[in-house]
LOPA-906800 format. One line per field, with one value per residue (C-alpha): chain; x, y, z negated; residue number from 1. Coordinates in steps of 0.5 Angstrom, whole numbers, padded with zeros to 4 digits. Each point is the difference from the previous one (the first is absolute). Example, Ala and Ser with C-alpha at 12.3 -4.5 7.8 and 13.67 -1.06 7.14 Angstrom:
2
cadena (A;A) $
xx (0025;0002) $
yy (-0009;0007) $
zz (-0016;0002) $
num (1;2) $
This chain:
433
cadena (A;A;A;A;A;A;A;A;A;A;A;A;A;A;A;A;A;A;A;A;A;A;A;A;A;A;A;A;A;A;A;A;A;A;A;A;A;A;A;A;A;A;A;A;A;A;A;A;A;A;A;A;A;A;A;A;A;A;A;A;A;A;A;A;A;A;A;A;A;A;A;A;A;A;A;A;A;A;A;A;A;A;A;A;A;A;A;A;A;A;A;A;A;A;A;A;A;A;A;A;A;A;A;A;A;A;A;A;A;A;A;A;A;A;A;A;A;A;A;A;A;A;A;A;A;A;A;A;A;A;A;A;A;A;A;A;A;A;A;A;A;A;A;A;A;A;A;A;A;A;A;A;A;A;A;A;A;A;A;A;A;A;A;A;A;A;A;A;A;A;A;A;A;A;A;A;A;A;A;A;A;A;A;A;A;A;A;A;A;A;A;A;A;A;A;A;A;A;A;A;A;A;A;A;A;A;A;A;A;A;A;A;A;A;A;A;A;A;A;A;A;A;A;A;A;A;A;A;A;A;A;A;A;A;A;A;A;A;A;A;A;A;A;A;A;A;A;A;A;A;A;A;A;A;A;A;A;A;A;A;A;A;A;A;A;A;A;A;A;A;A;A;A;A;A;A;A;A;A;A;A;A;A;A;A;A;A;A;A;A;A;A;A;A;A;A;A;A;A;A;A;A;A;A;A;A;A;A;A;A;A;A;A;A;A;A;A;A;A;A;A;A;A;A;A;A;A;A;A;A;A;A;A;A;A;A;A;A;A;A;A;A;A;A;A;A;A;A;A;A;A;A;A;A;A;A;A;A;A;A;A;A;A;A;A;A;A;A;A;A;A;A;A;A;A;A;A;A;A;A;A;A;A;A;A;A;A;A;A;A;A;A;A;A;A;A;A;A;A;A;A;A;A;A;A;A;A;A;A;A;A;A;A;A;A;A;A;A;A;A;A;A;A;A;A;A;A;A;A;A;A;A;A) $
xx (0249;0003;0003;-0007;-0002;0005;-0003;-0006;0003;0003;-0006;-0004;0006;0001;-0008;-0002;0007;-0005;-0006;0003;0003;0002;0004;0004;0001;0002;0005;0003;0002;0004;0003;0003;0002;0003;0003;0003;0004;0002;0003;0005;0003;-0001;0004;0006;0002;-0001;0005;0006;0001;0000;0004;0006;-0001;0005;0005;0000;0001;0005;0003;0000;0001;0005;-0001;-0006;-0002;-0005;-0003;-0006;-0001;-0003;-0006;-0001;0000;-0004;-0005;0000;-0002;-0006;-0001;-0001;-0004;-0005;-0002;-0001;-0003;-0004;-0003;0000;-0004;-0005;-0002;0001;0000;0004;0002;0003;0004;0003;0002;0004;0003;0002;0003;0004;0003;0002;0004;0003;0003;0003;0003;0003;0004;0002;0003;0004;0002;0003;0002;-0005;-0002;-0004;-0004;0000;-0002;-0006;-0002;-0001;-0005;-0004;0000;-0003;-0007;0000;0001;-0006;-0004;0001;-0002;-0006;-0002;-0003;-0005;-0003;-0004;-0003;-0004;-0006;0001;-0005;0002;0002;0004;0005;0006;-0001;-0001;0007;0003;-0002;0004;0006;0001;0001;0005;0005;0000;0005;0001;0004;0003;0003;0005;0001;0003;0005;0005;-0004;-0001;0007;0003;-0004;0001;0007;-0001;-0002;0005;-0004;0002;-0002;-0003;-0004;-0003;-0006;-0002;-0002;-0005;-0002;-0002;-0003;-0004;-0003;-0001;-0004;-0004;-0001;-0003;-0005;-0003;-0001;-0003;-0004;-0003;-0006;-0005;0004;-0002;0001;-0005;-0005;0001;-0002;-0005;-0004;0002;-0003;-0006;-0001;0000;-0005;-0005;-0004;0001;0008;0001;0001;0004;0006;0004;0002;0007;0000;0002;0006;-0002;0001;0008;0001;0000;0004;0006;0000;0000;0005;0005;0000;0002;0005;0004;0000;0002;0007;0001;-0001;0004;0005;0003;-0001;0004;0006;-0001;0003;0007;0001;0000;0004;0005;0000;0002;-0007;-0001;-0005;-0004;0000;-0003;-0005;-0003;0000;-0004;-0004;-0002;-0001;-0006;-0002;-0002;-0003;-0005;0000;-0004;-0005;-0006;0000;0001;-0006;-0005;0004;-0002;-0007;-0001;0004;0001;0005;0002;0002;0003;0004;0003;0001;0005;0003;0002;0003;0005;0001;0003;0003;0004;0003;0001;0003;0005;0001;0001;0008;0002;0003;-0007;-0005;-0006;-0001;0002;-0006;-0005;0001;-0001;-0006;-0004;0002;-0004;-0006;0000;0000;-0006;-0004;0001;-0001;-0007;-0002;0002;-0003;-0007;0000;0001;-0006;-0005;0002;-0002;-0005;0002;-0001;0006;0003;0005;0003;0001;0003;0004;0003;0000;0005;0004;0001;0002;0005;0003;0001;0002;0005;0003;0001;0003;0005;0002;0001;0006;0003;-0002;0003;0007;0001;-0003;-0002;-0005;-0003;0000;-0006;-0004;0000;-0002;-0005;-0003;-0001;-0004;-0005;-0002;-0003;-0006;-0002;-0002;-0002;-0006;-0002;-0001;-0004;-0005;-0001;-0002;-0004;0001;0001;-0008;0004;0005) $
yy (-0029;-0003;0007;0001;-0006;0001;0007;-0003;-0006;0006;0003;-0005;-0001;0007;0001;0000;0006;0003;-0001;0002;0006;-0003;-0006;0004;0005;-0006;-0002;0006;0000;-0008;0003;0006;-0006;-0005;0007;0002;-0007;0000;0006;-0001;-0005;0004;0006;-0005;-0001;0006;0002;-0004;0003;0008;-0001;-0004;-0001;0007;-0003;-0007;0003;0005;-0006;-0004;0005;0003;0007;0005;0002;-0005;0000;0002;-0005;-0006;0004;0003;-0008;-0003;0006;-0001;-0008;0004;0003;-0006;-0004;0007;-0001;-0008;0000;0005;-0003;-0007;0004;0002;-0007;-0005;0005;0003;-0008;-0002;0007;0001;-0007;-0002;0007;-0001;-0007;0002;0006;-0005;-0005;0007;0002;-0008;0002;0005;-0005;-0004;0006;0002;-0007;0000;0007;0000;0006;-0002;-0004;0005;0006;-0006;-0002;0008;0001;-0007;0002;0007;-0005;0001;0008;0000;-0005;0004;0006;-0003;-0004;0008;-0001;-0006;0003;0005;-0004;0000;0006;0006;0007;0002;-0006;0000;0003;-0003;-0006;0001;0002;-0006;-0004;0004;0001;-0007;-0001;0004;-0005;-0005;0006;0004;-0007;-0002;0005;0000;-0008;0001;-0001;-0008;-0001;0001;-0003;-0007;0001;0000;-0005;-0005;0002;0006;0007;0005;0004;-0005;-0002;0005;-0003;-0007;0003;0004;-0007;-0004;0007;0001;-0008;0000;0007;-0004;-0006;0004;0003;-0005;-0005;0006;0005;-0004;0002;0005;0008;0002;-0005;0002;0007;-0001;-0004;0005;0004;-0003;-0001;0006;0002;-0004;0002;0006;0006;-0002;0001;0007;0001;-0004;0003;0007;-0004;-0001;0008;0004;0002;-0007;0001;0005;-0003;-0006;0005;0004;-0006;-0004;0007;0002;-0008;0000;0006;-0002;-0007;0004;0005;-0005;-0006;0005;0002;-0006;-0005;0005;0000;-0006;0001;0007;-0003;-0005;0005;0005;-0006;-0003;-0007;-0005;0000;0008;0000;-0006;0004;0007;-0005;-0002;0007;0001;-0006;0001;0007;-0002;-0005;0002;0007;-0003;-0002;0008;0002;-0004;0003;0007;-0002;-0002;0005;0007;-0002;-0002;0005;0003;-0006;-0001;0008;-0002;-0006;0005;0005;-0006;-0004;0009;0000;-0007;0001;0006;-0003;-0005;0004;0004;-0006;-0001;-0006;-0003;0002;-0005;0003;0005;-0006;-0003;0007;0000;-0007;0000;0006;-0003;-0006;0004;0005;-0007;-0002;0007;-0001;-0008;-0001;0007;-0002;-0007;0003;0004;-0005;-0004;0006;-0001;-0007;-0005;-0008;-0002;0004;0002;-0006;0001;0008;-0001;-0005;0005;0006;-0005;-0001;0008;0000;-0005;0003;0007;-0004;-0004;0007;0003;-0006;0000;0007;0001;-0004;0004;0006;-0002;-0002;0007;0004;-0001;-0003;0008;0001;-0006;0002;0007;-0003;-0004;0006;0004;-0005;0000;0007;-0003;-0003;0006;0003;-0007;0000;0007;-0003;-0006;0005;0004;-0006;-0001;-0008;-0002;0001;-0002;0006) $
zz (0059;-0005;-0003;0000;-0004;-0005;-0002;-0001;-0004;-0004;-0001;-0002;-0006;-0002;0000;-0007;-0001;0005;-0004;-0006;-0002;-0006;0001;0005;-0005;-0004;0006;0001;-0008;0002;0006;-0005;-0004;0006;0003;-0007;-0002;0008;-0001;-0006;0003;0006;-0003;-0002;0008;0002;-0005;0001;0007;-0001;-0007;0004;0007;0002;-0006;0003;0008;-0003;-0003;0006;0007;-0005;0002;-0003;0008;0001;-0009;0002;0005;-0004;-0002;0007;0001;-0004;0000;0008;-0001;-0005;0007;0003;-0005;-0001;0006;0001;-0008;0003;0005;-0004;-0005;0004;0004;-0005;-0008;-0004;-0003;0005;0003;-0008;-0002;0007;0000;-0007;0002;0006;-0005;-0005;0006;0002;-0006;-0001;0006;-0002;-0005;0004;0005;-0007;-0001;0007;0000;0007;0002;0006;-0005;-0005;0005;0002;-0007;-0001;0006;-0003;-0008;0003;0001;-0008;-0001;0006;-0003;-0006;0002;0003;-0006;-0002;0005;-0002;-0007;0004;0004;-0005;-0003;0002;0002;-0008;-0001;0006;-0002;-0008;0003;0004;-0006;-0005;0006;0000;-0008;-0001;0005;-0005;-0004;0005;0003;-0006;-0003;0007;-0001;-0007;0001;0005;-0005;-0003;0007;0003;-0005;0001;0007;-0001;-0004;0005;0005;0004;0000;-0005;0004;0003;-0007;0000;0006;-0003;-0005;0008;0002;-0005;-0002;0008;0000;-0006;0002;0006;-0003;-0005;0006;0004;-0005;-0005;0006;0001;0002;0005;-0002;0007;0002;-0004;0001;0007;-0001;-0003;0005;0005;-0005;0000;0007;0001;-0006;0003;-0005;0000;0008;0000;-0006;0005;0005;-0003;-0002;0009;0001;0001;-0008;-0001;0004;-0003;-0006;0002;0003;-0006;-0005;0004;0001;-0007;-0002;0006;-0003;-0008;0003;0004;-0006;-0005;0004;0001;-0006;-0004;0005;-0001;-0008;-0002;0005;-0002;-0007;0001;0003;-0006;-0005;-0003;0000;0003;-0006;0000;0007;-0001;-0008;0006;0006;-0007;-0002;0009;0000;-0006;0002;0006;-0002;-0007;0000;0006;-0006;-0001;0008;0002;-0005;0002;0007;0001;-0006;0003;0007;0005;0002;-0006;-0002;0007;-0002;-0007;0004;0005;-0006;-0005;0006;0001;-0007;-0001;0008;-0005;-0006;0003;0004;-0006;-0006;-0002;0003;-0006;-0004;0000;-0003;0005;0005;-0004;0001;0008;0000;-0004;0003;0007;-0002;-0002;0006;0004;-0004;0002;0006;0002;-0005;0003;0007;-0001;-0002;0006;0004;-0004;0001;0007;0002;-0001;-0002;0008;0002;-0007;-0001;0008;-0001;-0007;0003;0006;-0006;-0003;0006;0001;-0008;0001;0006;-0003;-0006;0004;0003;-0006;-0003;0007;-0001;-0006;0000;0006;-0005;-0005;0003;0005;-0005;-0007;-0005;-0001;0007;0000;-0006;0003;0006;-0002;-0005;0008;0003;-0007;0001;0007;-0004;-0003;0008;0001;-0005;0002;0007;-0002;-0004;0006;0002;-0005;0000;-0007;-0003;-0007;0001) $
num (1;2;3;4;5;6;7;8;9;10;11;12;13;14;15;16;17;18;19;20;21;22;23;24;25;26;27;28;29;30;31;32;33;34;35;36;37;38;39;40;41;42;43;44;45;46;47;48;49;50;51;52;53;54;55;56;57;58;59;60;61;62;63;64;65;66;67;68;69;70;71;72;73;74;75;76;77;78;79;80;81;82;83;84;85;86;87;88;89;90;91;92;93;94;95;96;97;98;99;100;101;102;103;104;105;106;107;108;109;110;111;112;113;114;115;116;117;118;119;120;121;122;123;124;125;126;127;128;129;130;131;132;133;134;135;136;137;138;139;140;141;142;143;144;145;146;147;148;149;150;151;152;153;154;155;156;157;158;159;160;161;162;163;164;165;166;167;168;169;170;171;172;173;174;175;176;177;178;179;180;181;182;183;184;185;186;187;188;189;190;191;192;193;194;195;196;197;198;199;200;201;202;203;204;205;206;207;208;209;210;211;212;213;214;215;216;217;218;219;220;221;222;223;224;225;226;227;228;229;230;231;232;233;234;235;236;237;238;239;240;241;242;243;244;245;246;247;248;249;250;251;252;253;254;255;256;257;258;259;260;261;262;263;264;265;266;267;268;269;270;271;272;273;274;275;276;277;278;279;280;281;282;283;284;285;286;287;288;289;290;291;292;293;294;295;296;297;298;299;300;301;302;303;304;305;306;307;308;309;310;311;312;313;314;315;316;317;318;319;320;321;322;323;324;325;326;327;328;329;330;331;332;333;334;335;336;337;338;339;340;341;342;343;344;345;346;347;348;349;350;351;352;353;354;355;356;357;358;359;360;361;362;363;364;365;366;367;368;369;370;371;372;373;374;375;376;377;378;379;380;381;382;383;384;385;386;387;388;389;390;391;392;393;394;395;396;397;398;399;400;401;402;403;404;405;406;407;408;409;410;411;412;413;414;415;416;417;418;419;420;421;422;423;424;425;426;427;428;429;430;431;432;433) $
């Protein structure tokens, strides 16, 4: 009953954004504007763990055998928090599920200082799964601009999230060096450094959701969805998202993000040891993790046109191909060149781009605001286990093979995308394909 009266309360609040096709195309813009200053910060946290999480674990375990641990950690954690963010989400908003998540990233990451000062690894294998929240809500946060957005806007509205991560994303591990040297400065360790920036740029995404997301997109959206089922000329047109159409598309989304996540995770954990085992400094590995991240989100403004424009499907083989050709570039660059190191890295980055912002719109396409943040919640927890493997097993790789045999590897398993596509079109799931 008081679920009940709370949905009223809400509809009552949120109806002249029902009434208004204007005033809600005026709130999605705001959304787009709050999610984007978010994400600068945002991109900064998440930085910090893939530039030199293995590098700190390495320093502490003393062995490479278990490098890849840490990003399996706190891409674990992100599991985790995927599916609470999810689930919070969908129940209270976007507002509350973004800021909180972002909160707890930003406790875990100063855990890991702490871990590095008392050389723990307890605390240190602890605070990794916690900061995971933060690269959860990272990636959730790309949701929330396609609350408001019509069909033709969704994948650009995902990209215009994403592109303005590059920002914290891309200087994160460009300040390795400033923020290793203050770190020692005042006592910590090196390495421990960029985690500082990890917790005060998680804290503050936190805070500008929470204090700046009013009214909660999620929650008008739902609201014009129950709008609409109760006006008669609406009541037929919902409901076709309710079928094995609508699975279908959810299944293909969820497996084309998963495998980009394993491909990409993969190779780019192993990156910076390999480098430091061929003589390249820590400010080589952060200008090359640079170049990754900024591959990442950079390109998302065209790849999202590119998708509502061309298709998901064609963008999801375009990811397949790109991650084909940088496993092998990858696992043929000369150890001691740091601009192929940069080549691979980067179109690594942009194969990982095609596949999340075409994964994303599919999943979109294929649900409604009443479950879409519950959905998009448990995609993001299989994306997170399949990232959390790779980041594990690339480590065991590395240490009982090579850093090529990884890059080969990984180049494999992104052909799968291409039979993948061919199933979903047989299906004829994506009606913008």
């Amino acid at each position: 009953m008081s679920s009940e009266l709370e949905i009223r309360k809400q509809q009552v609040s949120f109806q002249s954004y029902v009434d208004s096709p204007e005033k809600k195309n005026k709130l999605y813009r705001r959304t787009l504007m709050v999610i984007i200053l978010s994400q600068i910060f945002g991109g900064a946290g998440l930085a910090a763990g893939i530039t030199v999480g293995a590098l700190l674990a390495q320093d502490m375990l003393g062995t490479d055998n278990f490098t890849g641990v840490p990003t399996a950690l706190f891409t674990l954690g992100s599991a985790g928090a995927a599916f609470l963010v999810g689930r919070l989400s969908q129940r209270s908003g976007r507002r509350l599920g973004l800021g909180l998540g972002f909160l707890v990233g930003g406790l875990g990451a100063i855990g890991v200082v702490t871990a590095a000062i008392f050389n723990s690894i307890t605390l240190l294998l602890v605070s990794l799964l916690i900061y995971g929240a933060g690269t959860a809500t990272n990636l959730q946060a790309r949701y929330a601009g396609t609350d408001l957005a019509n069909s033709k806007q969704r994948a650009t509205a995902v990209s215009i999230a994403m592109v303005f991560t590059t920002f914290g994303a891309v200087a994160g591990p460009n300040l390795v060096n400033v923020t290793g040297d203050f770190a020692l400065s005042i006592g910590i360790p090196r390495l421990a450094g960029p985690f500082l920036l990890a917790a005060a740029a998680y804290i503050l995404a936190g805070m500008v959701l929470l204090a700046l997301l009013r009214p909660d997109p999620l929650l008008v959206a739902k609201a014009i969805v129950i709008q609409e089922k109760n006006t008669p000329s609406h009541s037929t047109v919902k409901g076709t998202l309710d079928t094995g159409t609508g699975k279908r598309g959810i299944v293909t989304g969820a497996t084309v993000m998963i495998i980009t996540q394993i491909v990409m995770v993969a190779i780019m954990t192993m990156t910076p040891v390999h480098m430091r085992h061929h003589g390249h400094g820590l400010g080589e590995v952060g200008l090359v993790i640079g170049f990754h991240i900024g591959s990442m989100y950079l390109p998302s403004l065209i790849t999202g046109v590119l998708v509502d424009k061309i298709g998901r499907r064609a963008m999801a083989i375009a990811s397949g191909v790109t991650l084909l050709i940088a496993g092998i570039v990858a696992a043929l660059a000369p150890a001691d060149s740091m601009f192929v190191i940069i080549i691979a890295l980067s179109l690594l980055g942009i194969g990982w781009n095609f596949g999340l912002i075409s994964g994303t719109a599919l999943i979109v396409d294929a649900t409604t605001p009443t479950n879409r943040a519950k959905v998009q919640g448990s995609v993001d927890v299989l994306i997170a286990l399949g990232g959390a493997s790779g980041g594990v097993l690339s480590g065991m790789v590395v240490a009982y093979s090579s850093y090529a045999a990884l890059s080969i590897t990984g180049s494999i398993l992104a052909l799968l995308l291409i039979p993948i596509m061919l199933w979903q079109v047989k299906g004829k799931s994506d009606k913008y394909s």
